[in-house]
C-alpha positions as CSV (number, residue, x, y, z in Angstrom):
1,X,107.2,117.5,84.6
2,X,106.2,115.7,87.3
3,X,103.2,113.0,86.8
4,X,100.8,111.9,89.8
5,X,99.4,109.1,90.2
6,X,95.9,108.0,91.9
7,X,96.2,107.2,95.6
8,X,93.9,104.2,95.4
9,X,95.6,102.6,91.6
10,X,98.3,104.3,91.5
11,X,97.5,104.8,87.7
12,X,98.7,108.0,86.3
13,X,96.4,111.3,86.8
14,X,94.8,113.1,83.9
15,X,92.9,115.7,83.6
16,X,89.7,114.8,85.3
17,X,91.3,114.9,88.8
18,X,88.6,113.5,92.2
19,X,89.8,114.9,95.3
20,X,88.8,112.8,98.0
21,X,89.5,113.4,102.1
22,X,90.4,110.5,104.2
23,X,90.8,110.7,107.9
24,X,91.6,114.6,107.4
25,X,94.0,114.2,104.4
26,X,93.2,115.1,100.5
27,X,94.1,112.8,98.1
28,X,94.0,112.7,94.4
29,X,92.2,110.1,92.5
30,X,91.8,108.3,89.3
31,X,87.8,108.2,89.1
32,X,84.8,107.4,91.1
33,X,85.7,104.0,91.8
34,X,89.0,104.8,93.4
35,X,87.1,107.4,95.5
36,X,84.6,105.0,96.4
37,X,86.9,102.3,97.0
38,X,89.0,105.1,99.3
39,X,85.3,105.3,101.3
40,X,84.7,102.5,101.8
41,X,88.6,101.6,102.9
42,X,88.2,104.6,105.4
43,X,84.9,103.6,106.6
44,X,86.6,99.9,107.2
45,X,88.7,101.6,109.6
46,X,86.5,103.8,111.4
47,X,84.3,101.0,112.1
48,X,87.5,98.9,113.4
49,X,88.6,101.9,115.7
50,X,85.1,102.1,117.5
């Protein structure tokens, strides 16, 4: 069996899976902090880009 791991951690996936899309991709996370810290990454980005 393959395991995942979070996008943001890289710690491995359980059950309680946060899907998360950034810049038109989905991504699997860890919790709400990695999805929050994928955000906020993203919005870091954006902002950069403008």
């Amino acid at each position: 069996m393959d395991s995942k791991t979070c996008a943001a951690c890289d710690c491995e996936l359980e059950a309680d899976i946060i899907t998360v899309t950034i810049g038109g991709r989905t991504v699997e996370v860890c919790c709400n902090a990695c999805a929050l810290a994928l955000g906020e990454a993203q919005a870091a980005i954006a902002g950069s880009e403008a």
